[in-house]
N, C-alpha and C positions, 0 to 999 in steps of 0.2 A: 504494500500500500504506500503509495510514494505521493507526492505532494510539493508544493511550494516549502522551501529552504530559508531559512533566516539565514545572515550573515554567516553564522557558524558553522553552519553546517546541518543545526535542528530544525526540523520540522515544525509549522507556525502552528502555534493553535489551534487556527481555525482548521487549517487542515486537517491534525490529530482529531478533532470535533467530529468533523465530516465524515472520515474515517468508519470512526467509533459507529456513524449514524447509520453509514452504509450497512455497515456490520450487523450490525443489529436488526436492520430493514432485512438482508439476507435469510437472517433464521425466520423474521413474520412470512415472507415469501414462501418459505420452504415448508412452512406450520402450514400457513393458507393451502398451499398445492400438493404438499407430503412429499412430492417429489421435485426436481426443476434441473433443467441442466444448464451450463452456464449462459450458453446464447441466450435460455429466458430470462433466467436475473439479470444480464445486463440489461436487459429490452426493460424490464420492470423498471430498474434503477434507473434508466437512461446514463446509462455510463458505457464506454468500448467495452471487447470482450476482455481485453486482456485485465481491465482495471478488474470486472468481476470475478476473474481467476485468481485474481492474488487474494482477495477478498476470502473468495471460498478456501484456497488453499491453507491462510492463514486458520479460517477456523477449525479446517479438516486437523489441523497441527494438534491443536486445543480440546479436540476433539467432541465439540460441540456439533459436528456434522462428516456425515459418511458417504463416501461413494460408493454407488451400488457397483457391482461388478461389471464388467464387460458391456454397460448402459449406458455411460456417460450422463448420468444423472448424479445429482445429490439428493441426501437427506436429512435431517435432524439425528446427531449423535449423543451416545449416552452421556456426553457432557451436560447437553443440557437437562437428561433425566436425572442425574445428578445434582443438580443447581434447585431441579425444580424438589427433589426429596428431600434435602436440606432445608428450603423453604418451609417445604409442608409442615414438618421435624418441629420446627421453630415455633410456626403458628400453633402444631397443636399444642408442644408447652404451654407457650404463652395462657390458650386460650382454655385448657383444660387442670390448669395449674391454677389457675385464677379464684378459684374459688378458696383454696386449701389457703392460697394466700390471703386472703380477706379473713378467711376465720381464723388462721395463724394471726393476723396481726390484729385483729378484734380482743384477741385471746390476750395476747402478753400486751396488750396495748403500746407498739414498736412498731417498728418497718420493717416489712417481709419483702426479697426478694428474690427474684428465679435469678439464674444466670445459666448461660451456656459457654463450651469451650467453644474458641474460636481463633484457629492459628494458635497461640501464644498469647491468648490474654482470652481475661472472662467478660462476655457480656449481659449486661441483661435486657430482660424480654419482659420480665412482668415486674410492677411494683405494687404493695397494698399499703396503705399508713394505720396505724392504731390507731384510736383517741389521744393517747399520752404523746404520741411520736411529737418531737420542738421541728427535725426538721421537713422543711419544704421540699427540700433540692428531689428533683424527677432522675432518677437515676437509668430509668430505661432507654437500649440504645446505646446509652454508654460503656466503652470498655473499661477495664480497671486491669490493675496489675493482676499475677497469679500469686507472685510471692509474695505480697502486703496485705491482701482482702479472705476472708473466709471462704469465701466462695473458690475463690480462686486458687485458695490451698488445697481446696476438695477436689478442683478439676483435677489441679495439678497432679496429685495424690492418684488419679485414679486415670491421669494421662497416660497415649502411649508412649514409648520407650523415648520414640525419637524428637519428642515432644518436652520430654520431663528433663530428658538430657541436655537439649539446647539453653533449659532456661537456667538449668545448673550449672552451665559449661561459659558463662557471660557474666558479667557486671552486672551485677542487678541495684539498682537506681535505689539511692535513702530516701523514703519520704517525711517521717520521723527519727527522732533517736530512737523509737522502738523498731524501729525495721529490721527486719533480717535480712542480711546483706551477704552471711556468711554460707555458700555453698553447704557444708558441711551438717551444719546448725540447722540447716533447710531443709534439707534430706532428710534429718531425726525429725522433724515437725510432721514430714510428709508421711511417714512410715508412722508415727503416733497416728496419723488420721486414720489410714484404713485397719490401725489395731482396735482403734475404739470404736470407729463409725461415724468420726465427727470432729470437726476442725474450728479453729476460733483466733480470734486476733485481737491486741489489746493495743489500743494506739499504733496500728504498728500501718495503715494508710492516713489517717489524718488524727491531730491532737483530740484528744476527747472521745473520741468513736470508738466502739467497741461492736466483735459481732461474733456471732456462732451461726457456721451452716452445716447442712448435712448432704450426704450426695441420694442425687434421684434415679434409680435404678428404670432401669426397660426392661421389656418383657424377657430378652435373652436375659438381663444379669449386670449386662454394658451397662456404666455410669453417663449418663444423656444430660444432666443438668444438674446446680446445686441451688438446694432450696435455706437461705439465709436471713438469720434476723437481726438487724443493729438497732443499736441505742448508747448512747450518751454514758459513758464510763461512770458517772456519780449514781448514777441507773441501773444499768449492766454491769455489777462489778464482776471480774476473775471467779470469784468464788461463786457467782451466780450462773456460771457458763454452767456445769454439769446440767444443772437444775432446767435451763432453756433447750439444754443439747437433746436432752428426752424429751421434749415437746415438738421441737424440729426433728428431729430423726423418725418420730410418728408421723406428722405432717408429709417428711420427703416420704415417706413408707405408701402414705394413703394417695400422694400425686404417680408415683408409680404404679399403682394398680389401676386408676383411674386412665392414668395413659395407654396401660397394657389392654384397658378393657374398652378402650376408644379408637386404640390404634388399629 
């Protein structure tokens, strides 16, 4: 996919844009028709054939789309049935998790939220507030560290190899003096989570904030999301985590059957 050049050498913008649009436009083309060979997506796009070839080629890479054999056609590749499973994945957390987090946070009158792994940091997908919760901040959508957030301990904890290893194997960022920075130190935290069931953080993302989560199991077994509650450390003490840990590790328990029996 080539394009108009800045000075440098890089490709403008607007170009990159356009790009992107064709891209995109190829796979609705190829939804709309199931099948198309390149002479039609040019004709679609109004672009040459050869622009449409890099186009296709490039997704064929990424494997968001297949050539049928000996046809000269394309199709939709399991890239995008991929993209679009993860999606679904997402929403149903979100949206079958929702409940368990309004009565979790009704309950301990705090903030309950889901998170998911995602690459190298946790995000989340659903937020509930208590009565008692002080803060506002909407936390969904946002990523957060793995190694400073409850949540994110749990992924971690329950990540795979090449996953847990990367974030072990780097400089991991101080946010507080509570943070764990220390590889080692990090490891024994992770390894307490899946001996207990349940992970927690005491100042260790932002001053004052405390949290305990638990991880959300799928129907296999796979840990799919962590279900977490913070509050305010004069609130939440240390000594209080046990006592929240079995409240949350029920909740993660009851979101898991609820997604096994949805999914």
């Amino acid at each position: 996919m080539t394009g108009p050049q800045g000075a440098d050498g890089e490709r403008s913008p607007v170009a990159t844009v356009q790009s992107v649009d064709r891209a995109l436009s190829v796979l609705e083309i190829l939804a709309a028709h199931g099948e198309a060979g390149v002479t039609e997506v040019a004709a679609e796009l109004g672009v040459h054939k050869s622009t449409a070839f890099r186009l296709v080629a490039v997704l064929e890479s990424r494997g968001f789309v297949e050539q049928l054999a000996d046809r000269g056609k394309y199709r939709l590749g399991f890239g995008v049935v991929r993209l679009a499973g993860a999606a679904a994945a997402q929403l149903d957390i979100a949206r079958e998790g929702r409940r368990v987090c309004e009565t979790l946070a009704a309950d301990l009158e705090e903030t309950v939220n889901i998170a998911i792994l995602d690459s190298d940091r946790a995000v989340n997908v659903s937020q509930a507030r208590g009565p008692a919760a002080l803060s506002t901040h909407n936390w969904v959508g946002q990523a957060t560290p793995l190694h400073a957030t409850s949540s994110g301990k749990v992924l971690l904890a329950h990540a795979p190899d090449a996953v847990r290893k990367g974030v072990l194997s780097r400089e991991l960022p101080r946010f507080t003096s509570a943070t764990i920075t220390d590889p080692d130190v990090l490891q024994q935290h992770l390894d307490r989570i899946v001996e207990q069931g349940w992970g927690a953080t005491a100042e260790e993302y932002e001053v004052g904030l405390n949290a305990v989560a638990a991880p959300v199991r799928g129907a296999d077994g796979d840990v799919i999301a962590a279900l977490s509650v913070s509050g305010p450390s004069f609130r939440m003490g240390v000594e209080d985590f046990p006592r929240l840990a079995r409240r949350v590790v029920a909740g993660a328990d009851e979101m898991g059957k609820r997604l096994g029996f949805f999914g």
